[in-house]
N, C-alpha and C positions, 0 to 999 in steps of 0.2 A: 718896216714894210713886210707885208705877207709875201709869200715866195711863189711866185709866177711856176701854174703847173699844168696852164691848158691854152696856153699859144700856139702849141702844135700839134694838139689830141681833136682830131674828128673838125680842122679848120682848113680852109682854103692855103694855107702855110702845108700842111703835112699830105696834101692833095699831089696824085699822079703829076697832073697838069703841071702843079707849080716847082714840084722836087725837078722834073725834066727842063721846064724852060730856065729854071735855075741854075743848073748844071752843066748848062749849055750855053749860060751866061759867062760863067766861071771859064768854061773851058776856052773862049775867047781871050783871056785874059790873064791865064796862068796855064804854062805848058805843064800837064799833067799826064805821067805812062807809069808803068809799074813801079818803079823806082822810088815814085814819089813819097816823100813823110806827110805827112799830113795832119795838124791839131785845130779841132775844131773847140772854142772858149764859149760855154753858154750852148751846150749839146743840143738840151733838151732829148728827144726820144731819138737824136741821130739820124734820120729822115737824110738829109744832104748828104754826111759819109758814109752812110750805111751804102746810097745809092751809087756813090762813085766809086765804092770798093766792089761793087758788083760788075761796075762796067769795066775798069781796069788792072781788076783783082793784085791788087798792090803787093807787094812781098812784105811790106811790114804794114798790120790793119793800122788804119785810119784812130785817132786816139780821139776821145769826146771827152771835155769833162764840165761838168756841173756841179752847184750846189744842191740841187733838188735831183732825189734818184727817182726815176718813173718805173713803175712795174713794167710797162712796154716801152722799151731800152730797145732797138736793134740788138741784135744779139751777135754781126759779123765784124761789130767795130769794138775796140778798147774801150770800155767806158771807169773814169774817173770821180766818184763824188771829193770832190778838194776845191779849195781855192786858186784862182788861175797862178794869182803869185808866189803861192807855195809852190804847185805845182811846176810852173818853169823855172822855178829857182834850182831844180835837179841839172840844168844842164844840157837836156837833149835837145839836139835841133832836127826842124821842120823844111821842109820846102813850102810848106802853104801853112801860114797861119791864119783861122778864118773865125773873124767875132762880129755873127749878125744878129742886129736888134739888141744889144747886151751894154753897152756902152752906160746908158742911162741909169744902170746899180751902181756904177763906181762915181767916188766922188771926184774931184779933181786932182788931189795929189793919190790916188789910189790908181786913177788911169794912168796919171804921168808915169809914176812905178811901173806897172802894167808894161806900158810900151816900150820902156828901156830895158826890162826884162823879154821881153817880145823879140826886139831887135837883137840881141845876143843869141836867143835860141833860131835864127833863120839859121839855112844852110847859104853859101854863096850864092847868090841871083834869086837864093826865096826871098817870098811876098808874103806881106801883110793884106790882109782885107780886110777893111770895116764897113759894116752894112746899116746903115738908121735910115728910119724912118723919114722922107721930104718935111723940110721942117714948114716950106711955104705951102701955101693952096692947100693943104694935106685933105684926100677926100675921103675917108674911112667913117662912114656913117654911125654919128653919134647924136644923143641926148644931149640935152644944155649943158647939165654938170658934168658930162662925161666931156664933151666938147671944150670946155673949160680947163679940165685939170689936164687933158691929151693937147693944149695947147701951153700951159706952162710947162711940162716935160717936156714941149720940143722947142720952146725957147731955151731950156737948160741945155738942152742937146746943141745949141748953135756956142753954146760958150763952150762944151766937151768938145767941138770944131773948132776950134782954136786951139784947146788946148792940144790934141792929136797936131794940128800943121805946125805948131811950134815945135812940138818933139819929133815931128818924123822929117818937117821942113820940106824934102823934094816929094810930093804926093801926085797925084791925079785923078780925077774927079768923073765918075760914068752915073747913069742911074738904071737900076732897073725894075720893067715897069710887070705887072701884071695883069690883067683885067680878069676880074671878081665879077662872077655872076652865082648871087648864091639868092636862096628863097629867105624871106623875113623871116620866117620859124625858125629856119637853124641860126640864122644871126640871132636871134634872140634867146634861143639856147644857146650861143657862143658869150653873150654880155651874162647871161645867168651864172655860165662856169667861170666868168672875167680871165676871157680869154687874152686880155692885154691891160701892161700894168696899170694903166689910169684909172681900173675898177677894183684893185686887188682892196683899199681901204675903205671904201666904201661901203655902209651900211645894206642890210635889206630892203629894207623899207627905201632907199636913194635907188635900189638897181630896178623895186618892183615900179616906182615911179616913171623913172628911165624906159622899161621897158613898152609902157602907158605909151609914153610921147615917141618912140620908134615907131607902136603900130600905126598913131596917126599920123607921122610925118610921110613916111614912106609908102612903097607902095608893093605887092608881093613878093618882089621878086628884085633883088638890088644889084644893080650894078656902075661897079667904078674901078677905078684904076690906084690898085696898092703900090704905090714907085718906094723904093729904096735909095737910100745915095751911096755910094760905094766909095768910098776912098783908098786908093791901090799905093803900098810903099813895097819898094824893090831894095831889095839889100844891093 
């Protein structure tokens, strides 16, 4: 698979809006003050630690790491081009480990690994967080074959949910939601740049089809509701 590079470049993801209610999410749900460690798996351009290193200017920056390095990288947080597994295999711990939207690159016994390397690197009473996609109803405005292939990854995504409550066992379950109000132009530059993985293999000729059946499905101006499922493990 081609490596996801515009999930969070110029999308309703890397939006004021959505970095704040998300943050504000989190902070409901993990006691966060300067103290805090923080690793963020599946960075991207840093948007989420960038922004909580702002507001509670951490004593140690926030650490991101990814397989894809973006020329705009926040520049106030640690950033990593490695592999998660390598990466935690050093030993240090976190109070907040936070892996949104990332799950679906790892295979099954890749995640299993993953998570028992995860749970070592907590500090006492850190948390895990994993963030996917709503695997039911899911309303993110697609074409047939986009529709299609963003429904077989989130059926794999319900068996990656088994495999996380088997390894982490005592979990708990929140969602959170967003409401999306963006104009069809820029969603349609967002499916052009496949801003989400179910277009990353996809031909030209399948995105400029796609894009065809967007303008007539919908209508200028779209809006719906982006829910994440959050699963919370406390050390």
């Amino acid at each position: 698979m081609k490596k996801l590079k515009n999930w969070d470049n110029k999308t309703w993801l890397s939006s004021r809006s959505y970095i704040s209610q998300f943050n504000k999410f989190l902070k409901l749900r993990v006691n966060l003050n300067k103290n805090s460690k923080i690793l963020d798996i599946g960075c991207g351009r840093a948007n989420i630690i960038s922004s909580l290193h702002k507001k509670y200017k951490f004593k140690n920056k926030p650490v991101g790491i990814d397989i894809v390095r973006n020329k705009d990288i926040k520049k106030n947080i640690i950033f990593k081009k490695i592999n998660a597994s390598k990466y935690l295999e050093k030993n240090q711990n976190y109070d907040l480990i936070l892996m949104k939207q990332t799950i679906h690159f790892f295979t099954q016994k890749k995640l299993d690994s993953l998570l028992n390397l995860a749970k070592k690197s907590l500090n006492p009473k850190g948390k895990i967080l994993i963030f996917s996609l709503k695997t039911k109803n899911n309303s993110i405005p697609c074409f047939k074959k986009m529709r299609k292939k963003l429904e077989k990854s989130l059926k794999r995504d319900e068996v990656l949910f088994k495999i996380i409550k088997k390894n982490l066992k005592e979990i708990s379950y929140t969602y959170f939601n967003f409401k999306v109000n963006i104009s069809k132009q820029k969603y349609i530059r967002m499916i052009r740049e496949r801003y989400i993985s179910c277009l990353l293999n996809m031909s030209s000729k399948e995105i400029n089809l796609g894009i065809s059946e967007i303008k007539l499905m919908y209508k200028n101006q779209l809006k719906f509701t982006d829910t994440l499922k959050c699963i919370s493990y406390r050390k």
